[in-house]
Every structure is written in structure tokens, then in C-alpha cells.
KEVOBA-880096 format. One record per residue: residue number from 1; residue in one letter; x, y negated, z negated of N, C-alpha, C, O, CB in turn. Coordinates in pm, 1 decimal, always signed. Each point is the difference from the previous one (the first is absolute). Glycine has a CB too. Example, Ala and Ser with C-alpha at 12.3 -4.5 7.8 and 13.67 -1.06 7.14 Angstrom:
<recs>
(rec 1 a (+1319.0 +569.0 -780.0) (-89.0 -119.0 +0.0) (+90.0 -120.0 +0.0) (+103.6 +1.9 -66.5) (-292.8 +115.4 -58.1))
(rec 2 s (+154.2 -222.3 +196.6) (+82.0 -119.0 -6.0) (-77.0 -109.0 -73.0) (+50.9 -110.8 -16.9) (+67.5 +173.6 +231.4))
</recs>
This chain:
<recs>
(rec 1 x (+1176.5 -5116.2 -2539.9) (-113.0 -40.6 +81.9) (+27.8 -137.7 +61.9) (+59.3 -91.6 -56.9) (-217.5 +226.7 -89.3))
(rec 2 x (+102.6 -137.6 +281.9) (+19.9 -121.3 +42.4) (-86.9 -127.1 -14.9) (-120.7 +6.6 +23.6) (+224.0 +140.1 +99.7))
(rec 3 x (-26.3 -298.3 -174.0) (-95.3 -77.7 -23.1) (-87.0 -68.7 +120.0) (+60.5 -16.7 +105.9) (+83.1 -0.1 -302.7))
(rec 4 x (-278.7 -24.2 +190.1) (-62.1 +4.5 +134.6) (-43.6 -207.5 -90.0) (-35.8 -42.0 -110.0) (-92.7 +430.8 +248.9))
(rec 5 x (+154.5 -433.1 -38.2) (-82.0 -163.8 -31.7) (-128.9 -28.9 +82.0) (-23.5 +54.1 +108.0) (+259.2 -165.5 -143.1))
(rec 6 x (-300.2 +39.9 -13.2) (-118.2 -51.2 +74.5) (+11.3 -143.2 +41.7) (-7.5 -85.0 -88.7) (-126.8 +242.8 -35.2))
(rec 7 x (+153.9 -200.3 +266.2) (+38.4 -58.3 +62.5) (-145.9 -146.7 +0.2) (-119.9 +19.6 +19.9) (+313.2 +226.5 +97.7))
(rec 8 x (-159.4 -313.1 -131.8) (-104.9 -105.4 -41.8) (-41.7 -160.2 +67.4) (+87.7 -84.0 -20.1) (-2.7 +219.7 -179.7))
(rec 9 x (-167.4 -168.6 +250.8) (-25.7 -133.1 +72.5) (-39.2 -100.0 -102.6) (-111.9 +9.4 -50.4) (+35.7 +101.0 +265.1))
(rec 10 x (+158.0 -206.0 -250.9) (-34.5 -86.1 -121.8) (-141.4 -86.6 +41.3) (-115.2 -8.2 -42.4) (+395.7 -16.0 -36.9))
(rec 11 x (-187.7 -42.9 +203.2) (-104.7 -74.7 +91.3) (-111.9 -1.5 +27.6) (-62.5 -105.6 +9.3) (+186.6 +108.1 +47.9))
(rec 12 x (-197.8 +161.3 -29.2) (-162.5 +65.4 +118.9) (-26.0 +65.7 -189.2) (-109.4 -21.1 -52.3) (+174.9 +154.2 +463.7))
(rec 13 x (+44.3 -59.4 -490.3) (-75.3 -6.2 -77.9) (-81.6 +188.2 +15.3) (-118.3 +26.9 -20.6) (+116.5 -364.1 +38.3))
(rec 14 x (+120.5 +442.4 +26.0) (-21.5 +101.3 +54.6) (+114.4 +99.2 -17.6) (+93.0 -65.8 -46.6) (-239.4 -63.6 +184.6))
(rec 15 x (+180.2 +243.4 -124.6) (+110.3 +51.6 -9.9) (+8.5 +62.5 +167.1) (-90.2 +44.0 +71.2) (+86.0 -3.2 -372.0))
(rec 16 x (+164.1 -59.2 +329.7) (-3.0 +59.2 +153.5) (+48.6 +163.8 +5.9) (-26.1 +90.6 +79.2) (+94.0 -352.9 +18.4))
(rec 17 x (-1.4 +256.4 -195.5) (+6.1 +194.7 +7.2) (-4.8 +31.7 -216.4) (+72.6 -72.8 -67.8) (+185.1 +127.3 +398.9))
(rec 18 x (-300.0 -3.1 -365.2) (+28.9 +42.4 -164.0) (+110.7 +149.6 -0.6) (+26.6 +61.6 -103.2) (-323.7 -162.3 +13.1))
(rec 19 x (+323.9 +119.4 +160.7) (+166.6 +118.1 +14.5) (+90.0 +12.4 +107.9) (+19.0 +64.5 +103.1) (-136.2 +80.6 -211.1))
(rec 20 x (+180.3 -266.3 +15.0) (+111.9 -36.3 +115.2) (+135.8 -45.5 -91.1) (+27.6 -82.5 -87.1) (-223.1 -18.7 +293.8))
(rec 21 x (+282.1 +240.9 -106.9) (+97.8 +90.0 -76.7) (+108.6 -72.7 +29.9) (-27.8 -51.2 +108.4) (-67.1 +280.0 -99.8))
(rec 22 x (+248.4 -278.6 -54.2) (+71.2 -75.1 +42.5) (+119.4 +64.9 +52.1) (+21.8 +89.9 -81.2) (-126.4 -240.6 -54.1))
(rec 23 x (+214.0 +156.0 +245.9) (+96.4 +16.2 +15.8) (+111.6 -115.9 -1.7) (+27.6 -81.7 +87.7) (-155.3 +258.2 -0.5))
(rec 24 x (+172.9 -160.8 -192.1) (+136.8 -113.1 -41.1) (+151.9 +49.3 -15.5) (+102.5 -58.1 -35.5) (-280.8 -58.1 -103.4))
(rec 25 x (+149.7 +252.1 +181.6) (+179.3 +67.3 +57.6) (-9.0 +8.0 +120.8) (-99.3 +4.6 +72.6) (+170.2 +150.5 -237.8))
(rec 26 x (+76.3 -152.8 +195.7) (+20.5 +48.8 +129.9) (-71.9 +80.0 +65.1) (-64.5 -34.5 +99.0) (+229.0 +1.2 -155.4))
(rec 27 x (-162.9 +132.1 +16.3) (-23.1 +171.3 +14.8) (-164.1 -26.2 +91.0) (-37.8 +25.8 +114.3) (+184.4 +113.7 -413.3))
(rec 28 x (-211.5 -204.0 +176.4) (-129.0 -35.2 +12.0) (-70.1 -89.8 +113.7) (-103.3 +17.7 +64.6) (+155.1 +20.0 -286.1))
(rec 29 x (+47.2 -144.5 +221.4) (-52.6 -111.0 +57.7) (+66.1 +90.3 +118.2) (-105.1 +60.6 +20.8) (+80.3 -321.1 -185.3))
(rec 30 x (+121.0 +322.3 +265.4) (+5.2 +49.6 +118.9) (-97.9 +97.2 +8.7) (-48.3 -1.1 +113.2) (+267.0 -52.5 -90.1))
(rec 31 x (-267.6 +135.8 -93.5) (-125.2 +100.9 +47.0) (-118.7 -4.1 -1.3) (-72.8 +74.9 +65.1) (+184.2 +22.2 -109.1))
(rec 32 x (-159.6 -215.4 -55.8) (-144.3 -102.0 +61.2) (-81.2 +120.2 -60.4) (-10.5 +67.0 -102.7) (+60.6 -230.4 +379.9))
(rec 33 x (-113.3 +146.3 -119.6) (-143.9 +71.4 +14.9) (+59.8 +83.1 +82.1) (-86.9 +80.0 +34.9) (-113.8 -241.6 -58.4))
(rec 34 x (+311.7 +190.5 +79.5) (+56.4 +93.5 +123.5) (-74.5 +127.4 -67.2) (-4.5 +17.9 -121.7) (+279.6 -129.6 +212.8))
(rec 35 x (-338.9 +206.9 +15.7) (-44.3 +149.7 -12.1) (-174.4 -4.9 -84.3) (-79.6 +92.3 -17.2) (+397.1 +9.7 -13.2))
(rec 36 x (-327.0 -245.6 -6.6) (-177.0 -0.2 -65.9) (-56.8 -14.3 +139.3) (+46.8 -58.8 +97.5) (-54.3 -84.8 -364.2))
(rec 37 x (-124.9 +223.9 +249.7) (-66.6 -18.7 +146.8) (-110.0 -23.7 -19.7) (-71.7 +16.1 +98.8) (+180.9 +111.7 +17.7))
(rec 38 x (-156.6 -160.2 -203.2) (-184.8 -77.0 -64.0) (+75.8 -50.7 -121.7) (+95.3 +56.5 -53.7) (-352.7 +137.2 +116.3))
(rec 39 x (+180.0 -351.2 -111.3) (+30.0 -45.8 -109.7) (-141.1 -29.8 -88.0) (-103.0 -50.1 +45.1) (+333.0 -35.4 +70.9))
(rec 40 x (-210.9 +120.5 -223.1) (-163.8 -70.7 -73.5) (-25.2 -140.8 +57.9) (+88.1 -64.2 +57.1) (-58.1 +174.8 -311.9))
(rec 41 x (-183.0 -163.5 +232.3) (+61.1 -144.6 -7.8) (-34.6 -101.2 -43.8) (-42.2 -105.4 +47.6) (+97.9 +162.1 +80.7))
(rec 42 x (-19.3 +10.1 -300.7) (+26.7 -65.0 -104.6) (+163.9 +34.0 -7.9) (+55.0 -70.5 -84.5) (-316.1 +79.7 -30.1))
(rec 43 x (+328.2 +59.4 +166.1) (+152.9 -6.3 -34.1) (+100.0 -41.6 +44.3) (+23.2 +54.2 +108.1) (-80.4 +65.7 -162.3))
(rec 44 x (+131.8 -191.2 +25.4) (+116.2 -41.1 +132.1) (+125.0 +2.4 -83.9) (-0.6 +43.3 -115.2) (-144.2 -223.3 +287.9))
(rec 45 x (+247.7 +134.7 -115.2) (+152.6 +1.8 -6.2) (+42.5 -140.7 -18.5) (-17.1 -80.8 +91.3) (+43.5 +283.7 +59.3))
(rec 46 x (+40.0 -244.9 -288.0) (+80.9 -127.8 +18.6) (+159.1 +23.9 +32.4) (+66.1 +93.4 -45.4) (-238.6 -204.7 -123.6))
(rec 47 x (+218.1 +13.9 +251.7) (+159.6 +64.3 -16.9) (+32.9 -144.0 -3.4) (-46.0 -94.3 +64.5) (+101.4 +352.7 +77.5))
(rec 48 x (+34.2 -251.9 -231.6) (+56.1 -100.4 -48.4) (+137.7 +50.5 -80.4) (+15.3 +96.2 -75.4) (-256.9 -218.6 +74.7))
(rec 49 x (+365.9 -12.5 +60.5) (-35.1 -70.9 +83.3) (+8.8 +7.8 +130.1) (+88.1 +81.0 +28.9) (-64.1 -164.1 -184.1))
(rec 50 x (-81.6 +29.8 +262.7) (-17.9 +30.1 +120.4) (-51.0 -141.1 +84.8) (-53.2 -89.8 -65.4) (+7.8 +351.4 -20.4))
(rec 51 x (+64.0 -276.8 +234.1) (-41.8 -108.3 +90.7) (-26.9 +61.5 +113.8) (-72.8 -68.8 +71.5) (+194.8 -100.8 -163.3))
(rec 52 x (-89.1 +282.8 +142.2) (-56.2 +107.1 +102.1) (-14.7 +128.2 -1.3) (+83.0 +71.5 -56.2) (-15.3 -199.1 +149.1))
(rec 53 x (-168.2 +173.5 -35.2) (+3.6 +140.6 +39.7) (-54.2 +66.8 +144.3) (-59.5 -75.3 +77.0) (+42.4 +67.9 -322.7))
(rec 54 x (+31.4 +109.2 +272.7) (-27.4 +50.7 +91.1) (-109.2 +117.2 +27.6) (-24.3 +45.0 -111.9) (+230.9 -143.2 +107.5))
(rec 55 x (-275.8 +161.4 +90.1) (-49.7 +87.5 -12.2) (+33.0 +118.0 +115.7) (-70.4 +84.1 +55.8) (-76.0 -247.4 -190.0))
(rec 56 x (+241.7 +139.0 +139.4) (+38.6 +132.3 +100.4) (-31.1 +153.6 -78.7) (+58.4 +12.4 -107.6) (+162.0 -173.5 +227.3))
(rec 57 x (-261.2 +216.5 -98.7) (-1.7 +165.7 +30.7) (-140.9 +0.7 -130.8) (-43.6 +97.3 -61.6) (+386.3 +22.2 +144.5))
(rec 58 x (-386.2 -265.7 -91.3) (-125.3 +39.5 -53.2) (-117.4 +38.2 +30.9) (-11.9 -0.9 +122.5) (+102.7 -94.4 -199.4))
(rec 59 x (-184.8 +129.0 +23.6) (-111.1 +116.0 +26.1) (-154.5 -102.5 -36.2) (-106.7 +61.5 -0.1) (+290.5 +209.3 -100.1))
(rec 60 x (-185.3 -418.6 +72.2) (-111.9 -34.0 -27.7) (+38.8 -163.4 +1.0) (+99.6 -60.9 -39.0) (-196.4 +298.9 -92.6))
(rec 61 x (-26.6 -279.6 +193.7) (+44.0 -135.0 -10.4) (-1.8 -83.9 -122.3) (-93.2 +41.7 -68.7) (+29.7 -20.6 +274.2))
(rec 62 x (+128.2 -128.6 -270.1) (+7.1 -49.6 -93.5) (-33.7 -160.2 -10.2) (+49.3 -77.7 +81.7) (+91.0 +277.5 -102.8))
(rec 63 x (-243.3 -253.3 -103.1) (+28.5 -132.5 +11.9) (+91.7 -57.1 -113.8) (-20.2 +28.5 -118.0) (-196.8 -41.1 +238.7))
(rec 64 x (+309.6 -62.0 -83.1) (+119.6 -38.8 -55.5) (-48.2 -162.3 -95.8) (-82.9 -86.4 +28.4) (+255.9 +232.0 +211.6))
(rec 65 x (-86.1 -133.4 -348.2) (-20.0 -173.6 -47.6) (+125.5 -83.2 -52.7) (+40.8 +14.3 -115.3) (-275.8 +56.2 +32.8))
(rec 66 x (+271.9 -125.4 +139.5) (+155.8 -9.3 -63.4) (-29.0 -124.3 -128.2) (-100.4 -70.7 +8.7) (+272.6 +129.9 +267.2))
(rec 67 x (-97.6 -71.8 -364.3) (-14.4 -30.8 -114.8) (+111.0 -126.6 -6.5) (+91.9 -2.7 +81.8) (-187.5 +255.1 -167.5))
(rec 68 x (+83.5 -340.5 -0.4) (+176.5 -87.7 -46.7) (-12.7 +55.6 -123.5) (-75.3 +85.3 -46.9) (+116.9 -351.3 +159.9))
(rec 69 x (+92.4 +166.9 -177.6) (+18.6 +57.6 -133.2) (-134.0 -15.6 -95.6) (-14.4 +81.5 -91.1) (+275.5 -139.1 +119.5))
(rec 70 x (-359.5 -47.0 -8.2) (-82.3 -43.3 -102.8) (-113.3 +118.0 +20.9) (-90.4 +30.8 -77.8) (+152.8 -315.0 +72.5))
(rec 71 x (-32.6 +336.6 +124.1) (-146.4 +116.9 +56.4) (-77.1 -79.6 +77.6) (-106.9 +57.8 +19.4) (+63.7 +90.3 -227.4))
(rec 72 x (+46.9 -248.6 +259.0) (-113.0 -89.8 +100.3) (+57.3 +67.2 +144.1) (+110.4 +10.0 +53.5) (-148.3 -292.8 -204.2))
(rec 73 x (-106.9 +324.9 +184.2) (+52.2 +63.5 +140.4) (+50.2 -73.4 +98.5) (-78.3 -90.8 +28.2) (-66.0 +228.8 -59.2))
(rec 74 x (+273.3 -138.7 +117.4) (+48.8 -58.7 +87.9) (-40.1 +1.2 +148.7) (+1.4 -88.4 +85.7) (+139.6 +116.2 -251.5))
(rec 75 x (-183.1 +122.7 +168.1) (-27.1 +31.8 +132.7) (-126.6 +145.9 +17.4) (-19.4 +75.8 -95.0) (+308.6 -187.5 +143.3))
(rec 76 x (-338.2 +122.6 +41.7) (-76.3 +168.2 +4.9) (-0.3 +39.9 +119.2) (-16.3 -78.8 +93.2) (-142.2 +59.9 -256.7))
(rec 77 x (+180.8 +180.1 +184.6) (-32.7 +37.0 +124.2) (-82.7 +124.3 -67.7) (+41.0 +78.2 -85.9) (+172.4 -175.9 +266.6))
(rec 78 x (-383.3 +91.7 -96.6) (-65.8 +54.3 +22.9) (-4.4 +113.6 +45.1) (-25.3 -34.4 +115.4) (-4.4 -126.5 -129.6))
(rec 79 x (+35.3 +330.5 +22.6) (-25.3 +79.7 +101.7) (+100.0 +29.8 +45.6) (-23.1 +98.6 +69.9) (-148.8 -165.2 -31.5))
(rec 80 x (+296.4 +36.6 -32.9) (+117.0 -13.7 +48.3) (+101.5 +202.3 -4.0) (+62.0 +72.7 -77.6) (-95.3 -423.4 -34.7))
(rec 81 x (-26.7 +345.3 +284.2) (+8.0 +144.2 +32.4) (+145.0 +67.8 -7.0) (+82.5 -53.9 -73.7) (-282.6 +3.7 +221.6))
(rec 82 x (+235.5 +160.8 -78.5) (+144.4 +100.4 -3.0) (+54.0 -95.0 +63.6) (-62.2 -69.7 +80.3) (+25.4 +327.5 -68.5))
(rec 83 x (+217.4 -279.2 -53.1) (+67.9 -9.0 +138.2) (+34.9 -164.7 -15.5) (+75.9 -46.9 +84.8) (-224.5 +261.3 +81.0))
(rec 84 x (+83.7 -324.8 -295.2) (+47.9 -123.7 +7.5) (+70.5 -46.8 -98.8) (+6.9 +75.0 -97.3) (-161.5 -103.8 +216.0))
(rec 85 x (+211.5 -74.7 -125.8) (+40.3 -81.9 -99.8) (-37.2 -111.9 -24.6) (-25.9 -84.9 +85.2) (+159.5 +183.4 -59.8))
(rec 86 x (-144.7 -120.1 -209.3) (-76.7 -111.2 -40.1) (+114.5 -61.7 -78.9) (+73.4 +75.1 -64.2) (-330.1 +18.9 +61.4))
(rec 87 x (+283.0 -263.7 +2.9) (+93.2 -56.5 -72.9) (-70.9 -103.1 -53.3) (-116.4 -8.1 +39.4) (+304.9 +75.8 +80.7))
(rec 88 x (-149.5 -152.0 -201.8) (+18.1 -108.3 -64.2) (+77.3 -61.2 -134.9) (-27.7 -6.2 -119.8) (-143.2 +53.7 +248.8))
(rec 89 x (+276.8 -87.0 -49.2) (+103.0 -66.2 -65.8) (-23.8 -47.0 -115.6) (+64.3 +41.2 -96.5) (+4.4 -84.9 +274.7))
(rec 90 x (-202.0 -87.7 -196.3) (-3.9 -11.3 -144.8) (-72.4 +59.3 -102.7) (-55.8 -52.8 -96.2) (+108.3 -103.8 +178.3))
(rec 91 x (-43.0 +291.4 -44.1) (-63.7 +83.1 -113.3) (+79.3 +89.1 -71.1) (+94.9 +49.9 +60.5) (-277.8 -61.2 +56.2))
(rec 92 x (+161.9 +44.6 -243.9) (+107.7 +118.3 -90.4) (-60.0 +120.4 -25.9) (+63.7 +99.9 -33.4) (+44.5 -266.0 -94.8))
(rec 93 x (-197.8 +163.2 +138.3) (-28.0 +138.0 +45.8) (-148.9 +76.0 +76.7) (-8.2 -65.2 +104.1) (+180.3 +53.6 -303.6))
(rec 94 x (-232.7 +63.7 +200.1) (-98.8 +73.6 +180.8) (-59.9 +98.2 -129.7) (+58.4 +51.6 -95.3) (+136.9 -23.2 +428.5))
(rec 95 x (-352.3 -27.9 -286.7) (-72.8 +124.6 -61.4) (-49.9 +56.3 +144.6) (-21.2 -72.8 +97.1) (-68.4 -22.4 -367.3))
(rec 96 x (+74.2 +236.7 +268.5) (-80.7 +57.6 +91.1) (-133.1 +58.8 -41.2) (-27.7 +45.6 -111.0) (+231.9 -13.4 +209.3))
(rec 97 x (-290.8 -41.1 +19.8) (-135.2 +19.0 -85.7) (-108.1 +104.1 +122.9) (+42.2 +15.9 +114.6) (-18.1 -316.3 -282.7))
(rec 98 x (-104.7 +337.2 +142.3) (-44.3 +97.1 +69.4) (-86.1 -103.5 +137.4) (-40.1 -112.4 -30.0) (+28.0 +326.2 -217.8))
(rec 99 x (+1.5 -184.4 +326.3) (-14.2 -85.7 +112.9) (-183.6 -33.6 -51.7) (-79.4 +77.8 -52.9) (+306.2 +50.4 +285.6))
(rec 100 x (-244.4 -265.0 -193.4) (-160.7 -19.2 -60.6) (-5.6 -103.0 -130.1) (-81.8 -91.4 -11.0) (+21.1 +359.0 +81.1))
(rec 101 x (+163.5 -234.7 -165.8) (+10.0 -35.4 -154.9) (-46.5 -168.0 -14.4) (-83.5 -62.8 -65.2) (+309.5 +258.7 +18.8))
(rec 102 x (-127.3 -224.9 +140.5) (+18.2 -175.7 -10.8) (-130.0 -20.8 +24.4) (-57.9 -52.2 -95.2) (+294.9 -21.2 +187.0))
(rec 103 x (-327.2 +103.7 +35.2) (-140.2 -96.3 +38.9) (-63.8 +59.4 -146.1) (-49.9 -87.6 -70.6) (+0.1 +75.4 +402.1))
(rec 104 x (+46.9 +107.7 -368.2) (-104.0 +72.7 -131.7) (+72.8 -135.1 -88.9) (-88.9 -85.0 -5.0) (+59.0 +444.2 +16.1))
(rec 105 x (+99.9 -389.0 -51.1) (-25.8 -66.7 -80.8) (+45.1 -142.3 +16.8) (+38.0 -71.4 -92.8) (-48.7 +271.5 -18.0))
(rec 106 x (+3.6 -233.6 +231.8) (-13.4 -138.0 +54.4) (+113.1 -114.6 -46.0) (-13.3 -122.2 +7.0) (-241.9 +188.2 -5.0))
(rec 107 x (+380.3 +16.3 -55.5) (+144.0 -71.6 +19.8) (+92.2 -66.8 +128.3) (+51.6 +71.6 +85.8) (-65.8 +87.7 -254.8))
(rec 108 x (+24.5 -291.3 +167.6) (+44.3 -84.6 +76.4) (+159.3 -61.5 -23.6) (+57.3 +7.4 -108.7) (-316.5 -37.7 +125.7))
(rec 109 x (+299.3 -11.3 +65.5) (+111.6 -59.3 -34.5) (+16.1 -125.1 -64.1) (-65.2 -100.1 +29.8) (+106.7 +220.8 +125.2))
(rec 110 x (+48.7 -115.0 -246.5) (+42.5 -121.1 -124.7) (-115.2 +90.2 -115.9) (-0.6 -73.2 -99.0) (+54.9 -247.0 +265.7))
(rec 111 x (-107.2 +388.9 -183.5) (-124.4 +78.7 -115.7) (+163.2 +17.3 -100.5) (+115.4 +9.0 +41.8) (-403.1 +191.8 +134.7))
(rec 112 x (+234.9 -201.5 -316.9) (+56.5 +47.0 -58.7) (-58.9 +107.9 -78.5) (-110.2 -3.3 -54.7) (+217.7 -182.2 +90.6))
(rec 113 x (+5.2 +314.2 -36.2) (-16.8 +113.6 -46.2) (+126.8 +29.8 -136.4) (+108.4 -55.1 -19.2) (-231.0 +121.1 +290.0))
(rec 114 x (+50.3 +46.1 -349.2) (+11.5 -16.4 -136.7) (+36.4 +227.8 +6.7) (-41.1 +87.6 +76.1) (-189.4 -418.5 -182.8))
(rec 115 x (+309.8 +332.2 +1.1) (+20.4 +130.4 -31.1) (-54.5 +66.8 -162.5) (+28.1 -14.7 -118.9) (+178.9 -43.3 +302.3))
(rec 116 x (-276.1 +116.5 -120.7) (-47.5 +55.3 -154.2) (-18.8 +120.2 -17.2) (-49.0 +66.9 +90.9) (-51.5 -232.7 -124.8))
(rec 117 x (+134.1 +220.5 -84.0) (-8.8 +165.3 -58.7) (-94.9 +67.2 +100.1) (-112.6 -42.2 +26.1) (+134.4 -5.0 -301.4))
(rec 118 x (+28.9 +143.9 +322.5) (-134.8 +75.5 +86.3) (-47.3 +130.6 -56.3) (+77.2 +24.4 -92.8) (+9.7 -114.6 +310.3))
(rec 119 x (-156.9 +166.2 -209.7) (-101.1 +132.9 -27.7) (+143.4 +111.7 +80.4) (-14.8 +121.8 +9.9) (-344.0 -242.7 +27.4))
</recs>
């Protein structure tokens, strides 16, 4: 069974997704979300490690949060439709999250986020 974490705002004091599944192989981290075409949104994708991704031949828009090593968010893109690319250099690794997630739970940049056992 796969382990699912609940993704956490230390800061607001909220959780931003509670099943959010990690890709940390290869295999994984190249096939993402490729072929999902609705996401819960309580669930998202960490891939780590990672500093970009793309959304070509995807099917839903995504809001992105890129992370450093400590988990303090570096950067976010909101909504971020088919067809772009998102980078930032000083981050180690990118969660994807169902488009909406971030304003629901009112995560900003420099917030620090926390990983914990999920349902």
C-alpha cells in the first residue's frame, strides 16, 4: 500500500492537502500526474528531489509550491495551466496540488510546511 502524508502549514496553522503521495524515483518523478485528469483536493504529488516541472500533455491545471531543503516554501505558482514550465533553482524539491488548494488554505511564500503521517 502506498504511503500518503499530510502536508502541513506550521505558520496559518492548517493542513494544505492530508494525501499527498510522494514520487522519489525516477520512474515516478517523470510520470507525475501525466494521464490524471481530475485531482482530489486534498491530494497532491511531492517529487523530490526536484527544481522544475512541466505540464505539457496535462489535463488540469495545477497549483505548484516549491519547497528548500528545510520545507519553507521558496516559490508558488497558482493555477498554472497545460503547456508551461515552472522552475526554481533554490528549491529541492516541488509538490503538485489540485488547482485552488493554496488560497483554501492561505499558504504564502517563506510559510513553513511540515510532513506528517497521513490517513
Amino acid at each position: 500500500m502506498e504511503r500518503l502524508y499530510n502536508l502541513f502549514n506550521l505558520d496559518r496553522q492548517v493542513s494544505v492537502a492530508r494525501r499527498v503521495r510522494v514520487a522519489s524515483s525516477s520512474t515516478q518523478r517523470r510520470k507525475g500526474l501525466l494521464g490524471v485528469s481530475q485531482m482530489d483536493p486534498e491530494s497532491g504529488l511531492w517529487i523530490n528531489p526536484c527544481e522544475a516541472v512541466h505540464t505539457f500533455r496535462m489535463q488540469m491545471p495545477l497549483d505548484l509550491v516549491f519547497l528548500d531543503r528545510d520545507y519553507r516554501v521558496k516559490k508558488i505558482h497558482r493555477g498554472i495551466g497545460p503547456n508551461r514550465i515552472s522552475i526554481c533553482l533554490s528549491a529541492s524539491s516541488v509538490v503538485e496540488l489540485a488547482a485552488g488548494a493554496l488560497a483554501e488554505s492561505g499558504t504564502e511564500v517563506n510559510d513553513r510546511l511540515a510532513w506528517r503521517a497521513g490517513s
